[in-house]
Structures are given as structure tokens and as C-alpha cells.
C-alpha positions in Angstrom: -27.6 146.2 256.1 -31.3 145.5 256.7 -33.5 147.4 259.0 -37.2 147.1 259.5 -39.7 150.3 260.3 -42.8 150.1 261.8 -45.1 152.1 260.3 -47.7 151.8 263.2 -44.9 153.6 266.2 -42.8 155.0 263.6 -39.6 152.9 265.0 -36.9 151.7 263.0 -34.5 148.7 264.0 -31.3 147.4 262.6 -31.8 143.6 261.9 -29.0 141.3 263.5 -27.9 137.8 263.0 -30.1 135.0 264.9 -31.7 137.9 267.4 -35.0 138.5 267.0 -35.6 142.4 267.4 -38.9 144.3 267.4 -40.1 147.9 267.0 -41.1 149.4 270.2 -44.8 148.5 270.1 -43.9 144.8 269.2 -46.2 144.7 266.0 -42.7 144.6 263.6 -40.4 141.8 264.2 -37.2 140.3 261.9 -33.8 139.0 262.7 -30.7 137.3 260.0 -30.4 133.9 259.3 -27.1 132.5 260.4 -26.1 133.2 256.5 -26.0 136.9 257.6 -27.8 138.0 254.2 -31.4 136.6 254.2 -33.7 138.0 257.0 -36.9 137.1 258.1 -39.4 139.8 259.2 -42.9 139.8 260.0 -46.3 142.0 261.6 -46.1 145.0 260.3 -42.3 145.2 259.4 -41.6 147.3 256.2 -38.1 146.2 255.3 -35.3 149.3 254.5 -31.8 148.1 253.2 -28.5 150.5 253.3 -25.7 149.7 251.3 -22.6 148.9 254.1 -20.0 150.1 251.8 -21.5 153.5 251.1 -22.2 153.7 254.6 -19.1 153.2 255.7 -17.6 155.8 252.9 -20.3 158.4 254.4 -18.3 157.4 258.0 -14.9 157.9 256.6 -15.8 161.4 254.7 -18.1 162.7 257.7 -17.7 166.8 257.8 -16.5 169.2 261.1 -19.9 170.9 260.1 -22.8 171.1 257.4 -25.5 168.4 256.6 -23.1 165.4 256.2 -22.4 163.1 253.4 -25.4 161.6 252.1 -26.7 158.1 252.4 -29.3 156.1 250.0 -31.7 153.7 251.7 -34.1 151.9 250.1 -37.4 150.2 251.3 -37.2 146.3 249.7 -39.7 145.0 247.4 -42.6 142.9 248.7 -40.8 139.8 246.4 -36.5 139.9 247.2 -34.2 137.3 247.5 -32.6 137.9 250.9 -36.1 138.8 252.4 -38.9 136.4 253.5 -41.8 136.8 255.5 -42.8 135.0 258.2 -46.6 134.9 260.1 -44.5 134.4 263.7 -41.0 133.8 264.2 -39.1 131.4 264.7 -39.3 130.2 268.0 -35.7 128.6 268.0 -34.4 132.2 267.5 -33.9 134.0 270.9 -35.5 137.6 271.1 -32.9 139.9 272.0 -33.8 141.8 275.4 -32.3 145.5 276.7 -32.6 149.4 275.3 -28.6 149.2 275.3 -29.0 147.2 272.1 -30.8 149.8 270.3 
């Protein structure tokens, strides 16, 4: 999965499919393409991926107690495949509105 963080508010948001997202002072922006792999980010955004499968294995092997099970996130190279950068969004993509989808 790809989130952005914002380096200016310090906010981090989990990119979704064809909803435009932004941090919570609106300087870093991205969304998915419908192909649900490439996204498009912009402003500010640093990009951070997280691997879904070890996520999910962290999920499954989650302790009563301690620190938990470890995760590995990465932030994406300035040049990746499944990443491209944008100077505004695109406008046909609707921004997606409400705290309850944080």
C-alpha cells in the first residue's frame, strides 16, 4: 500500500483508488489510478509504501502485550514505476471529504 507524508504538518495518509486525499494542511495530495497500483501525488507529498502481505502477517501474529510484530515501510524513490507526480490533480478525480475516512 502507498501512503503519502507531509513533511510540512507531519500527517500521513493512506492513498485510495480514484479519491483524491490530502494531508491536513492541504499542501500533499495523491490518490490510485483505477489500476489500483500506480498513484499520483503531488505538493509536498513524500511517498511511503508498506508491503500488504507483511502487513497483514504483522495483523495475523499481533501479541496480548509487548511492542508488536514489526513492519518495514519504505519512502519511494523520486523515479518508480507505480509513482508519478503531478503539478495539480486531476480534476476528473473527486476529492474525498469527512475525518471518518481517515
Amino acid at each position: 500500500m502507498k501512503l503519502i507524508y507531509c513533511p510540512k504538518c507531519l500527517d500521513m495518509k493512506k492513498l485510495r483508488m480514484l479519491a483524491l486525499r490530502r494531508c491536513a494542511c492541504g499542501q500533499s495530495w495523491g490518490y490510485y489510478l483505477d489500476d489500483d497500483l500506480t498513484a499520483e501525488i503531488g505538493g509536498c507529498a513524500v511517498p511511503v509504501a508498506i508491503e500488504n502481505d507483511e502487513l497483514r502477517e504483522a495483523v495475523a501474529a499481533r501479541p496480548e502485550r509487548g511492542r508488536g510484530a514489526p513492519i518495514e515501510a519504505r519512502v519511494l524513490p523520486e523515479r518508480c514505476d507505480t509513482l508519478r507526480v503531478r503539478a495539480e490533480p486531476n480534476p476528473r478525480v473527486p476529492e474525498e471529504r469527512g475525518a471518518a475516512r481517515d
